[in-house]
KEBADREN-477166 format. One record per residue (C-alpha): residue in one letter; x negated, y negated, z negated. Coordinates in nm, 4 decimals, padded with zeros to 6 digits. Example, Ala and Ser with C-alpha at 12.3 -4.5 7.8 and 13.67 -1.06 7.14 Angstrom:
<pts>
{"a", {-01.2300, 00.4500, -00.7800}};
{"s", {-01.3670, 00.1060, -00.7140}};
</pts>
This chain:
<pts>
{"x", {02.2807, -11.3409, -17.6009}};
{"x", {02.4464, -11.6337, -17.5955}};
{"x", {02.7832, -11.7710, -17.4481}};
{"x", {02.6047, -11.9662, -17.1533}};
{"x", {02.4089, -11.6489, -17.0986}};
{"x", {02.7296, -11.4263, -17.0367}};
{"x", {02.8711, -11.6900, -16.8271}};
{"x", {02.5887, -11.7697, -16.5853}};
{"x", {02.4980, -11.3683, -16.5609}};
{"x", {02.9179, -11.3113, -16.4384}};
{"x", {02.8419, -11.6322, -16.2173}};
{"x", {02.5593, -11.4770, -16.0886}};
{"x", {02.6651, -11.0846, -16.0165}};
{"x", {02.9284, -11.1537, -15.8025}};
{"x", {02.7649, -11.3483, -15.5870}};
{"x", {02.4913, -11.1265, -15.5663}};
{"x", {02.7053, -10.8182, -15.4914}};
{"x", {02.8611, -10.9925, -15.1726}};
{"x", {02.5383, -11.1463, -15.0549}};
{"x", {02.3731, -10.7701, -15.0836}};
{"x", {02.6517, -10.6011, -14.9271}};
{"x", {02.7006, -10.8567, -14.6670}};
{"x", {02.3180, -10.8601, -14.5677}};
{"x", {02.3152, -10.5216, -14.5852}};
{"x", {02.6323, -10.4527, -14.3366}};
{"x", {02.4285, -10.7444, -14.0926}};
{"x", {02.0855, -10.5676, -14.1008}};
{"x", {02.2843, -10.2067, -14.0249}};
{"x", {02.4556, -10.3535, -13.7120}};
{"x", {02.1273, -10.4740, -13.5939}};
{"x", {02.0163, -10.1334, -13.6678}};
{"x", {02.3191, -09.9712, -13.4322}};
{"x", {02.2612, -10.2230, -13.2029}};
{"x", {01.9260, -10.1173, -13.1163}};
{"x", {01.9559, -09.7613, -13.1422}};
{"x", {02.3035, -09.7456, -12.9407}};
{"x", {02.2022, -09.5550, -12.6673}};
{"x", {02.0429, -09.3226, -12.8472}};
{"x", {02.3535, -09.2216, -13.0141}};
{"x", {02.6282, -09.2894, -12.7615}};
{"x", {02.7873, -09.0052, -12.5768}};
{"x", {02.5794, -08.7146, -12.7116}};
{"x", {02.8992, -08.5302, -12.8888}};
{"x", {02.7408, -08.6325, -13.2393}};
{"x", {02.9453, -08.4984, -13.5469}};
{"x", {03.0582, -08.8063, -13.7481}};
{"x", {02.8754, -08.6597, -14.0853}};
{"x", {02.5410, -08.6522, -13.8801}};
{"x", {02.5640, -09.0395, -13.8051}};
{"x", {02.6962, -09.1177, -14.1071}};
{"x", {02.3661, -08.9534, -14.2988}};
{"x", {02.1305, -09.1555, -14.0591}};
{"x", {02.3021, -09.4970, -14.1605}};
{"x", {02.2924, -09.3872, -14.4977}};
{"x", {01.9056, -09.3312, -14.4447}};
{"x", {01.8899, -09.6554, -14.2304}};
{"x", {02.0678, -09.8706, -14.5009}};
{"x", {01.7904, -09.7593, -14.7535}};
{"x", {01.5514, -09.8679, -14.5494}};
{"x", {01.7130, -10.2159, -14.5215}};
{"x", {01.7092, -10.2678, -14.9384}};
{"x", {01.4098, -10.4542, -14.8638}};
{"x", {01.5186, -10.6721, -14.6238}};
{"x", {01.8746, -10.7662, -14.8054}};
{"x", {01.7559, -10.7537, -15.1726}};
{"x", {01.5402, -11.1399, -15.1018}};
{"x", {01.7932, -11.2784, -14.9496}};
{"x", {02.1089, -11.1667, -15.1563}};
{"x", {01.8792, -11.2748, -15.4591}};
{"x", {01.7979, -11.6321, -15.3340}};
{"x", {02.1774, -11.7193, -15.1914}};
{"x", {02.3469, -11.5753, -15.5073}};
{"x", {02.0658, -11.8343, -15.6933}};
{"x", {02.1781, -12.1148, -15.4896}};
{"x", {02.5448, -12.0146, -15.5045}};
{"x", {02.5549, -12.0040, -15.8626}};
{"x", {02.3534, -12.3590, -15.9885}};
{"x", {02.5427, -12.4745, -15.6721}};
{"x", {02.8518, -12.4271, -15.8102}};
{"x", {02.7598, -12.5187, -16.1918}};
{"x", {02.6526, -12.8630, -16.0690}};
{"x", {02.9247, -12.9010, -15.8194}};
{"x", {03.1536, -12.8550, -16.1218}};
{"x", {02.9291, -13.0923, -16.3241}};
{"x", {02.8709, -12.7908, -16.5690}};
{"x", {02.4588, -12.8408, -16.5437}};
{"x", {02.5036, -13.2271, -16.6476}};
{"x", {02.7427, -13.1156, -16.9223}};
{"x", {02.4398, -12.8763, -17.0369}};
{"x", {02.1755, -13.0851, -17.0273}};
{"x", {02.3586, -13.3894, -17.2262}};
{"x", {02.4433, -13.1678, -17.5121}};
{"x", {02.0366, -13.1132, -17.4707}};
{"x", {01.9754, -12.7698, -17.3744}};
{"x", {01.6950, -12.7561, -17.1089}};
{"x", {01.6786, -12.6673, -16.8006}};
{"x", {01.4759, -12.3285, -16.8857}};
{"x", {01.7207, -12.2069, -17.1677}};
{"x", {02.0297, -12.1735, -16.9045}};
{"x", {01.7764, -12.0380, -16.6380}};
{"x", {01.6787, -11.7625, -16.9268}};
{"x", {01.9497, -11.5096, -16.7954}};
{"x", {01.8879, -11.5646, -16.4464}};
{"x", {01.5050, -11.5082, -16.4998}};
{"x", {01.5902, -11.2230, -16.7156}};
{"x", {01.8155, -11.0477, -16.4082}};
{"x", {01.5236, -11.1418, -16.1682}};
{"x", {01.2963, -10.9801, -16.3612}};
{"x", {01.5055, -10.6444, -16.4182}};
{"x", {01.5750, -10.6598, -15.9985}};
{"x", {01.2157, -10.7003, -15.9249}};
{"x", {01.1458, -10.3992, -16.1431}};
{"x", {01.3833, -10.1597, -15.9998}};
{"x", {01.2690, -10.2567, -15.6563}};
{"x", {00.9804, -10.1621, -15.7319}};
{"x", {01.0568, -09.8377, -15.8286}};
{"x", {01.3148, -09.8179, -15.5067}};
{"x", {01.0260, -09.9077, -15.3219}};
{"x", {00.7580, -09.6874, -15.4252}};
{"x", {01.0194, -09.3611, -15.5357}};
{"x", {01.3151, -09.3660, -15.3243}};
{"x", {01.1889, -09.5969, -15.0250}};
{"x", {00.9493, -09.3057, -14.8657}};
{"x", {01.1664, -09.0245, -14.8752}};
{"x", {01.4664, -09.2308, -14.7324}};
{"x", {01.2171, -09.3093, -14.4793}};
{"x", {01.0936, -08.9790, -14.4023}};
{"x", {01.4381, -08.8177, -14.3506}};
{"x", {01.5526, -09.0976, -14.1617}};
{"x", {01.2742, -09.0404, -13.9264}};
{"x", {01.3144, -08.6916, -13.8827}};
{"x", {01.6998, -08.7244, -13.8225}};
{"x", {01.6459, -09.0073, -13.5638}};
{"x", {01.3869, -08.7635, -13.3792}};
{"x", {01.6123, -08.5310, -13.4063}};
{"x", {01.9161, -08.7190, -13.2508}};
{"x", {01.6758, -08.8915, -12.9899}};
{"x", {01.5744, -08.5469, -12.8550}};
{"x", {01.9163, -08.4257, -12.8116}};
{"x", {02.0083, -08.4312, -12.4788}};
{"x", {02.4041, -08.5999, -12.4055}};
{"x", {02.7478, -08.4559, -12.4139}};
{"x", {02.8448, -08.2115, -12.1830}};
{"x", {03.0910, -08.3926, -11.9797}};
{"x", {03.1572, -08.3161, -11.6367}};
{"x", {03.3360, -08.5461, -11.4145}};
{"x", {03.5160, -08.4546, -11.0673}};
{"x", {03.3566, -08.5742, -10.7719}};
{"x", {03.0794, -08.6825, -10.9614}};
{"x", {02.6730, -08.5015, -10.9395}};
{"x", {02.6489, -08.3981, -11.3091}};
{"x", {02.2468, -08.3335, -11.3574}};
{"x", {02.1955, -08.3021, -11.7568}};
{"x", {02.1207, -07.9358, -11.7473}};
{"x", {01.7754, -07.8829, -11.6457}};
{"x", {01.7276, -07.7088, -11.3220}};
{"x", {02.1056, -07.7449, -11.1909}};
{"x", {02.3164, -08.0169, -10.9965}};
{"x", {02.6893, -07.9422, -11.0255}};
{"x", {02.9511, -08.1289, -10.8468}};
{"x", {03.3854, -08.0106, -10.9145}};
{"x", {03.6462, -08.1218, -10.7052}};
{"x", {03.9231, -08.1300, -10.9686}};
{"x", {03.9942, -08.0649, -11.3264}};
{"x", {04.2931, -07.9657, -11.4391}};
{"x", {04.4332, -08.1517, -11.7957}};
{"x", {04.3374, -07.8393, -11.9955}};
{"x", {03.9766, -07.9404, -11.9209}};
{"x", {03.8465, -07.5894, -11.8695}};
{"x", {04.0605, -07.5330, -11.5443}};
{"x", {03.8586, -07.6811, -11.2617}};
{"x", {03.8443, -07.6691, -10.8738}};
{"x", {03.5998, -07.6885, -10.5460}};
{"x", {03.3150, -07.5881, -10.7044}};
{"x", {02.9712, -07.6362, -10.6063}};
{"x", {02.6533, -07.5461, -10.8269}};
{"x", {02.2878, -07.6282, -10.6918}};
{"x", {02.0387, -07.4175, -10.8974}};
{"x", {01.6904, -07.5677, -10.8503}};
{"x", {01.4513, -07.3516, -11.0525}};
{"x", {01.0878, -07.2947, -11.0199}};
{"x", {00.9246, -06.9955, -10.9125}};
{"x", {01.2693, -06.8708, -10.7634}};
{"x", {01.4773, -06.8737, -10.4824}};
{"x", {01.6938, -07.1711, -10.3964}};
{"x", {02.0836, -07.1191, -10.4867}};
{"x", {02.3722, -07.2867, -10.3630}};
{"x", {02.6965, -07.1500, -10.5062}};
{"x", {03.0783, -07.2625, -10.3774}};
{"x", {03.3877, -07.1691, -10.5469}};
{"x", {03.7289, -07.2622, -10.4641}};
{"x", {03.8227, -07.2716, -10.8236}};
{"x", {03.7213, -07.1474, -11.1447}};
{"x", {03.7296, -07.1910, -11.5500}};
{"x", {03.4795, -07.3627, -11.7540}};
{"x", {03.3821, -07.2467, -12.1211}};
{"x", {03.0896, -07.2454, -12.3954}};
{"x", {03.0071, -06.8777, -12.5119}};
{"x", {03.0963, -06.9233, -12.9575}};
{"x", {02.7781, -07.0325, -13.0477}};
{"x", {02.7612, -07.3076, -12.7644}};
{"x", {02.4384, -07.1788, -12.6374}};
{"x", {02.5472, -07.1152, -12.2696}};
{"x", {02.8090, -07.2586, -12.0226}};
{"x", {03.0054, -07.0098, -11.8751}};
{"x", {03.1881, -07.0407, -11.5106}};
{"x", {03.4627, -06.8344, -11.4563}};
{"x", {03.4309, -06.8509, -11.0594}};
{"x", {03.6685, -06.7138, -10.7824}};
{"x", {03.7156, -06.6541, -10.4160}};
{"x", {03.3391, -06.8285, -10.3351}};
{"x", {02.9914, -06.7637, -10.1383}};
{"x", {02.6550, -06.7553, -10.2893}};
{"x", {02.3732, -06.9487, -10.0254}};
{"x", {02.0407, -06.7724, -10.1190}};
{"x", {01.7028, -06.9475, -09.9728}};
{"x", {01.4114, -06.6936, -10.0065}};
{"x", {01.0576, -06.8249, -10.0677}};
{"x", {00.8084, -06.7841, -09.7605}};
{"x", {00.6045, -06.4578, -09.8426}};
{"x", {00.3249, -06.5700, -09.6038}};
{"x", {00.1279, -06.8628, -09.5249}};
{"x", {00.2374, -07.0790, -09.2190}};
{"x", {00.6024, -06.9007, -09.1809}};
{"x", {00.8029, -07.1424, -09.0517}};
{"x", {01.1159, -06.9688, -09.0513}};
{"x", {01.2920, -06.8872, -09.3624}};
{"x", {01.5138, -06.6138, -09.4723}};
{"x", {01.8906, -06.6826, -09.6191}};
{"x", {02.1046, -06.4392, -09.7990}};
{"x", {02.5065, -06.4815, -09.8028}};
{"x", {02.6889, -06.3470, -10.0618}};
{"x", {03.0780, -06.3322, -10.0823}};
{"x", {03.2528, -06.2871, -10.4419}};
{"x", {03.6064, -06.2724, -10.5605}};
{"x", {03.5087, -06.3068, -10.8790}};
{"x", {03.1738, -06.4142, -11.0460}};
{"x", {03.0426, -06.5051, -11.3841}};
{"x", {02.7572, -06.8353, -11.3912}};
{"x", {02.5754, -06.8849, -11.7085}};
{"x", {02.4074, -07.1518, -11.7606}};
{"x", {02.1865, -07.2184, -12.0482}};
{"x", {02.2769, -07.4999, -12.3138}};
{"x", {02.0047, -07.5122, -12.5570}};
{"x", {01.8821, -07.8339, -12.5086}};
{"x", {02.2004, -07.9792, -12.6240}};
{"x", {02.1696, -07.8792, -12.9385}};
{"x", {02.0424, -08.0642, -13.2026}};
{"x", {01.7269, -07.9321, -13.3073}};
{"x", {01.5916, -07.9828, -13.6788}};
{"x", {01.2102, -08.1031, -13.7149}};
{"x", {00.9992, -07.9754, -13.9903}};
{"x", {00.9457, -08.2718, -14.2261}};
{"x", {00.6074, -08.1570, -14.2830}};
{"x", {00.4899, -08.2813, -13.9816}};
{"x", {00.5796, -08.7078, -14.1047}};
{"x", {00.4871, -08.6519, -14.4319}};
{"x", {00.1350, -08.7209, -14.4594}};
{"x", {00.2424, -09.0252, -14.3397}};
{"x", {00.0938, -09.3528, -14.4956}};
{"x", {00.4814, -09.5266, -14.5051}};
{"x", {00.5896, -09.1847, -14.6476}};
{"x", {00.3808, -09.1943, -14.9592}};
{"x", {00.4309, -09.3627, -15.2765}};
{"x", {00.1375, -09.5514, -15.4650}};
{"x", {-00.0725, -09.2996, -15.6507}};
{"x", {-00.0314, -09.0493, -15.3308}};
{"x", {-00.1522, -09.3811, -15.0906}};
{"x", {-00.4830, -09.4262, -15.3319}};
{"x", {-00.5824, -09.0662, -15.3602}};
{"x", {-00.5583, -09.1168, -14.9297}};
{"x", {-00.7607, -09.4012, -14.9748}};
{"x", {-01.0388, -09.2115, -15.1403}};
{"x", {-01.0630, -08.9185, -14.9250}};
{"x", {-01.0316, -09.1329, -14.6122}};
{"x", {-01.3889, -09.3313, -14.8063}};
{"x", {-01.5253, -08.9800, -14.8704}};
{"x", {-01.4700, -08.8449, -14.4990}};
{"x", {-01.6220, -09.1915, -14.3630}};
{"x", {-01.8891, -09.1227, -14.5468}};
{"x", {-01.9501, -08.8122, -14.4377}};
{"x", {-01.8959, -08.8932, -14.0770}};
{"x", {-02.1876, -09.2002, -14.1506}};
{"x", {-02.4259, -08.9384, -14.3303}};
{"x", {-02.3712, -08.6669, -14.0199}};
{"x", {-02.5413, -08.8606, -13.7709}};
{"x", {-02.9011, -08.9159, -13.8328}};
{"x", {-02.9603, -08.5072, -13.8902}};
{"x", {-02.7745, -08.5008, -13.5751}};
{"x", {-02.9569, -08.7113, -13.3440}};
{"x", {-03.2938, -08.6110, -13.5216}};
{"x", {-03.1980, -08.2689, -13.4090}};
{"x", {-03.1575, -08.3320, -13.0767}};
{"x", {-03.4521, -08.5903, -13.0566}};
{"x", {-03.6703, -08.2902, -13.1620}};
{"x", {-03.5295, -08.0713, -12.9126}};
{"x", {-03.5962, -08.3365, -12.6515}};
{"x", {-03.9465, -08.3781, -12.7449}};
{"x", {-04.0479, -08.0059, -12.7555}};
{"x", {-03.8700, -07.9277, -12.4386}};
{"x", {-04.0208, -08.2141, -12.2731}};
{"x", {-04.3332, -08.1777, -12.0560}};
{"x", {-04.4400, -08.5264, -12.0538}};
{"x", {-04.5170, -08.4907, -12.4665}};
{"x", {-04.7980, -08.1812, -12.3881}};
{"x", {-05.0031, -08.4753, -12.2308}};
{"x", {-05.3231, -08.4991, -12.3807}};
{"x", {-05.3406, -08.8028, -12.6472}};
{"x", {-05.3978, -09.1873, -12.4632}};
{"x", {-05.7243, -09.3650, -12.6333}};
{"x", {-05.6126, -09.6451, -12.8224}};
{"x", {-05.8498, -09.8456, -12.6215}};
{"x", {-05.6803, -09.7497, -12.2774}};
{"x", {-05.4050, -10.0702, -12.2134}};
{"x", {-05.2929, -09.9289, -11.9266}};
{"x", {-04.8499, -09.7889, -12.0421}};
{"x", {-04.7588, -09.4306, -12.0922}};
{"x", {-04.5768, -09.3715, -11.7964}};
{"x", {-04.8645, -09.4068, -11.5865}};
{"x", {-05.0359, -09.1325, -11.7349}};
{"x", {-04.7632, -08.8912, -11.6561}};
{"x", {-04.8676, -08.6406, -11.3207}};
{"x", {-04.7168, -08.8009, -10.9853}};
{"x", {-04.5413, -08.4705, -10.9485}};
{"x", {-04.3822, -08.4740, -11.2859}};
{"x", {-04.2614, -08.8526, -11.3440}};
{"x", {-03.8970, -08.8332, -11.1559}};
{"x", {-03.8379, -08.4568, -11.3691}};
{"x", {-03.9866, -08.6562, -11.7072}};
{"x", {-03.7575, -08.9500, -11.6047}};
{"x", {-03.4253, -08.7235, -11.5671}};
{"x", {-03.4906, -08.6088, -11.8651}};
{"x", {-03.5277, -08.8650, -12.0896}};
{"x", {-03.2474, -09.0684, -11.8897}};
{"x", {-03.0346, -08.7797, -11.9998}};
{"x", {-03.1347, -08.7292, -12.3554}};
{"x", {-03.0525, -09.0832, -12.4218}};
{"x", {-02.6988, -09.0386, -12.2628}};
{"x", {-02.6497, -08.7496, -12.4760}};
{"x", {-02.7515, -08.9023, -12.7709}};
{"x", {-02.5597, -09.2715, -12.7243}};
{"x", {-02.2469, -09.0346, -12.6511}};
{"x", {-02.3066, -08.8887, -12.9598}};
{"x", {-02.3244, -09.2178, -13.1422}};
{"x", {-02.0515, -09.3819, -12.9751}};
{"x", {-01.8532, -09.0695, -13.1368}};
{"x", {-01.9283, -09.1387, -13.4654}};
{"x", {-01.8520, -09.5444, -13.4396}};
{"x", {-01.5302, -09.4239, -13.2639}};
{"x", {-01.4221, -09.1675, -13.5601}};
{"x", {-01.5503, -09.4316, -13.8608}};
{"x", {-01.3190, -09.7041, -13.6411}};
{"x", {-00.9886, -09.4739, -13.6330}};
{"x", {-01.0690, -09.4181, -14.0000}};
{"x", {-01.1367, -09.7411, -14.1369}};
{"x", {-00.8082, -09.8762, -13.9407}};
{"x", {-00.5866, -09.5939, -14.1550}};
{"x", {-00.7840, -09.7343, -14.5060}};
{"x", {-00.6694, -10.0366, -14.3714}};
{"x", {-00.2708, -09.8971, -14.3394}};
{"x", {-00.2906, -09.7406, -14.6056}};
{"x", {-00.3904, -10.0755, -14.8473}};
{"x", {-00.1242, -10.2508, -14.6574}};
{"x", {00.0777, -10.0387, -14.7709}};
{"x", {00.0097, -10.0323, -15.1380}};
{"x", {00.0030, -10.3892, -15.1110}};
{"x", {00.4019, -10.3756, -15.0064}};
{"x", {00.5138, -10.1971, -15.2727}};
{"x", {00.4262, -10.4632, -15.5228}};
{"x", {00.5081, -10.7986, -15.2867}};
{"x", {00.9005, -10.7026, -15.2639}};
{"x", {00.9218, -10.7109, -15.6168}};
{"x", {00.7718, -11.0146, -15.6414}};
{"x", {00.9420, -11.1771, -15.3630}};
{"x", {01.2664, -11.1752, -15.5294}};
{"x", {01.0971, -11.3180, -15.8599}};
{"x", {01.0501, -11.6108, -15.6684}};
{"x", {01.3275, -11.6326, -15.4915}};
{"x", {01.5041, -11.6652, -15.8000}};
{"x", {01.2491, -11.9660, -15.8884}};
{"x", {01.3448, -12.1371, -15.5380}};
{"x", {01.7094, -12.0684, -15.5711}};
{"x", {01.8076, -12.1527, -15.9197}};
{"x", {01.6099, -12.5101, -15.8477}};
{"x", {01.7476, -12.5645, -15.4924}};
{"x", {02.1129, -12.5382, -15.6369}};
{"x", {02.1211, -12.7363, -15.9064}};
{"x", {01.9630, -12.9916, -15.6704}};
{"x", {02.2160, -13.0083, -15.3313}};
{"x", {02.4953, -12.9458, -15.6085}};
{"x", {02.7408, -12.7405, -15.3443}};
{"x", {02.8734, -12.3637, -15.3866}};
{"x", {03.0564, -12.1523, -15.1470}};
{"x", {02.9416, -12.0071, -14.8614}};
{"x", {02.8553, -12.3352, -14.6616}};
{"x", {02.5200, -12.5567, -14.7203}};
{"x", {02.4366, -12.2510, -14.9534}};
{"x", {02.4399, -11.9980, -14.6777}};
{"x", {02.2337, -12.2104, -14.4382}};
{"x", {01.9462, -12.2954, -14.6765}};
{"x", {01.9407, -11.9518, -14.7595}};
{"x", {01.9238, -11.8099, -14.3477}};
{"x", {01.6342, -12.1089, -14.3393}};
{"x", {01.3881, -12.0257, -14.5944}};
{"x", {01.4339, -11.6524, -14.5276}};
{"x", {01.3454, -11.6934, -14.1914}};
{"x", {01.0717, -11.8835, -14.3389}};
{"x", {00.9547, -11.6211, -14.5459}};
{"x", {01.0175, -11.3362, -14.3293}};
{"x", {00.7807, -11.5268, -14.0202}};
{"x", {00.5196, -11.5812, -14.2860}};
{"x", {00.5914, -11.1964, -14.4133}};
{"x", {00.5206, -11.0758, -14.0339}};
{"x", {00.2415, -11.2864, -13.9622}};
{"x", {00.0302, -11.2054, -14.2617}};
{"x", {00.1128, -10.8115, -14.2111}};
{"x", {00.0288, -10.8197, -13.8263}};
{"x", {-00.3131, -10.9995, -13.9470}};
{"x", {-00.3781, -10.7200, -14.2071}};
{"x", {-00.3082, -10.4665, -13.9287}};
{"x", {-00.5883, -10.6583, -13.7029}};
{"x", {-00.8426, -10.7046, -13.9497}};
{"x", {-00.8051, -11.0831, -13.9031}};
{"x", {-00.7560, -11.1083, -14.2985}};
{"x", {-00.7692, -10.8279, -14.5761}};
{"x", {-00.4831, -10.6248, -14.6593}};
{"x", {-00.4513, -10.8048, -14.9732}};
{"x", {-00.4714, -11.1778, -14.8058}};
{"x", {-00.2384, -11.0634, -14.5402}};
{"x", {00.0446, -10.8957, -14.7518}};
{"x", {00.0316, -11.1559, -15.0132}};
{"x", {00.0246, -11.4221, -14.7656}};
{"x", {00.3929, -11.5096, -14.7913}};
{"x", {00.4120, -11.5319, -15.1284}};
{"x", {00.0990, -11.7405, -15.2074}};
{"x", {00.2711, -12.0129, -14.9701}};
{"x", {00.5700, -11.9657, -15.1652}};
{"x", {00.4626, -12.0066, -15.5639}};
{"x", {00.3679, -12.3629, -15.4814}};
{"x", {00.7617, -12.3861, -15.3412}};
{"x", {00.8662, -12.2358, -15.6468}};
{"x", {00.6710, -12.5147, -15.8260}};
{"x", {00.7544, -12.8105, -15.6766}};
{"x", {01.1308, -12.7474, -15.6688}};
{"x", {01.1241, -12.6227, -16.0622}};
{"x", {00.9543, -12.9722, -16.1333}};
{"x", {01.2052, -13.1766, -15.9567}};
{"x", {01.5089, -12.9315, -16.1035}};
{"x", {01.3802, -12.9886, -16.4349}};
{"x", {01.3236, -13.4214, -16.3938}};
{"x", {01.6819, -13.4123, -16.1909}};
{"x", {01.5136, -13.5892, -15.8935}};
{"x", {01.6209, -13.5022, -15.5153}};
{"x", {01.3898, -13.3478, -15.3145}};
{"x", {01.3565, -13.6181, -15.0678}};
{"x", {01.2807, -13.9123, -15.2284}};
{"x", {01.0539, -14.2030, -15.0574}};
{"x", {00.9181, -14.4018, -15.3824}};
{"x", {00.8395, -14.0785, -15.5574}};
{"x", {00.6194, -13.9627, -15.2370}};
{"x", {00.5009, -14.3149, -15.2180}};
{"x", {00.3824, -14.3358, -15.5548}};
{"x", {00.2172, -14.0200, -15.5241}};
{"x", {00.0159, -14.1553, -15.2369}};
{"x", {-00.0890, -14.4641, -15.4430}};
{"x", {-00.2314, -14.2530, -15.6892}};
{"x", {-00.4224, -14.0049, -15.4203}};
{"x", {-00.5442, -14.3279, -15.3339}};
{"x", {-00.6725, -14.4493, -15.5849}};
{"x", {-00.8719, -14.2038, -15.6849}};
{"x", {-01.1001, -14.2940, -15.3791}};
{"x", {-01.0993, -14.6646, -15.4663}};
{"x", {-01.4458, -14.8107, -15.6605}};
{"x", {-01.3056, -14.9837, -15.9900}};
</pts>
């Protein structure tokens, strides 16, 4: 390794490092963002939302890694011909591909490990960051009872206090409406009381004193108007009130893990062939089936005991069927051939839902492998596109950067929702991004290497002359 090796490979991690960590921090808040209200005032320990961002920021690698490869590109030639390092290079007559070696060399070695992060690490991040997020969505809020406010997060009650005192387990004027089914209708009013979770913060316990308990029976009989009430008076009077949907429950990650984004590649192609092998079987099922049932049909039917038409006679079938029997005969048949279309219509409906996960499932095998190669060429397009615009820092850099990953992420989307349609194949869909982009990749490494800008009118017109010509009779 040479010199100019070590230097543009300590030009090149830094940059990378900040751009990764940066992205990364960006594509998290968008993360929070969205997911805010699933996580705001539910009384969440700060180790359970730290684990889910950890498991969220995993699944952002393959959003960040692109992009923090293809602004630390631009950053560092940016900043070698900004500091007129590149023309310094190239006069002493090293090309442009020798100093690019390193850079192509780190590409490489990112594009590998992504792919292993992508097909080892990616699905189980994913899986467990599913399951927690299920598991935080299901859990119902904080309990957090306000005065003169209804408080209705415990299933089956309405409870309205007074006053609280600065304790917070203190409270007064107490009213609890208990709405349950199958039972009677409770009203209970307290003129104070204390407020506390049993150890394992199962159950709400309400200390109650000096109150009256409002019982409304059920009718017993049908079209009693009048309805009975019991009273009770209490000095003192423990309410329990069940908590358990406020805890966090913990799903079985069993039940994601046959997912198709939850497998790596040689689990997604032995899916692949036993979602052929059931199609198949689902294809070979219905002929024996309908053939059944045809020959059920025919030997129940009456019509079929006729006695055989000459082949002569032109006048049709149906008119040799018995007045009496035609509208029975007719029934019949009419439902036969419901019975067996519904039959059919299973089967198409079954080979659909199965051909549409084969199709999932290529999709994606096809992702593992195009986020390795997306930063491959993003390292093509960025090493060219700085030594071009010749500026570093965080400026013009930053911007061309946010452009062509939009670019690329657009093209990424399209081509995937396509895929997921059946508008193209999983493998024109997926790799639909980056077959627009090698021709990028191209075109920039050409101009890099000849030092021309990118927009330049006589090369472009020079280029059109000779399209032209090559349509012109000599």
């Amino acid at each position: 390794m040479t010199k100019i090796d070590k230097y543009i490979i300590k030009s090149f991690l830094g940059p990378f490092l900040i751009s990764f960590v940066i992205a990364l921090i960006i594509f998290l808040m968008i993360f929070i963002w969205k997911y805010i209200e699933d996580l705001v005032g539910k009384g969440l320990e700060w180790y359970v939302i730290l684990k889910l961002l950890f498991y969220a920021s995993a699944n952002m690698v393959p959003l960040a890694l692109p992009i923090a490869v293809l602004l630390a590109c631009i950053m560092t030639y940016g900043n070698l011909g900004e500091r007129f390092e590149l023309a310094a290079l190239k006069s002493a007559g090293i090309s442009m591909f020798t100093f690019m070696r390193s850079t192509l060399i780190i590409g490489a070695g990112i594009s590998i490990g992504a792919y292993f992060f992508n097909n080892y690490v990616l699905p189980s991040a994913y899986l467990k960051f599913v399951v927690n997020l299920v598991d935080i969505t299901k859990q119902k809020p904080a309990l957090n009872i306000k005065p003169n406010e209804f408080y209705n997060e415990i299933e089956g009650y309405s409870i309205i206090i007074g006053g609280k005192s600065e304790d917070n387990i203190t409270i007064h004027d107490v009213t609890i409406y208990e709405e349950l089914d199958n039972q009677n209708d409770n009203v209970v009013i307290a003129q104070s009381g204390k407020m506390s979770t049993t150890a394992d913060n199962n159950n709400l316990v309400f200390s109650l004193k000096n109150g009256t308990q409002y019982e409304q029976l059920k009718p017993t009989g049908k079209g009693k108007k009048r309805v009975e009430h019991v009273r009770m008076h209490f000095s003192e009077w423990n309410k329990t009130l069940d908590l358990s949907g406020f805890q966090m429950t913990h799903t079985s990650e069993e039940l994601y893990s046959n997912h198709y984004k939850m497998l790596n590649v040689q689990q997604l192609t032995s899916a692949i062939d036993s979602l052929h092998k059931l199609n198949t079987a689902q294809s070979n099922s219905l002929a024996p089936t309908l053939r059944v049932h045809y020959l059920q049909g025919r030997q129940r039917d009456t019509a079929f005991n006729l006695p055989s038409i000459p082949a002569a006679d032109n006048t049709s079938f149906y008119e040799h069927i018995p007045l009496a029997l035609r509208q029975s005969v007719l029934k019949r048949s009419a439902q036969q051939v419901r019975t067996l279309s519904g039959l059919a219509n299973q089967t198409i409906t079954r080979q659909r839902n199965t051909d549409t996960k084969i199709n999932n499932h290529w999709i994606e095998v096809h992702r593992k492998f195009t986020l390795p190669l997306s930063c491959l060429l993003f390292v093509f397009i960025g090493a060219p596109l700085g030594s071009i615009i010749r500026k570093g820092g965080f400026g013009l850099p930053v911007l061309l950067s946010i452009f062509i990953f939009i670019f690329y992420y657009i093209l990424n989307i399209t081509g995937e929702k396509m895929a997921e349609q059946s508008v193209l194949t999983p493998f024109m869909g997926m790799w639909l991004s980056s077959f627009v982009l090698m021709p990028i990749c191209l075109f920039l490494t050409i101009k890099a290497k000849n030092d021309a800008p990118v927009v330049d009118g006589e090369w472009y017109y020079n280029l059109f002359i000779k399209a032209k010509n090559l349509f012109v009779r000599k």
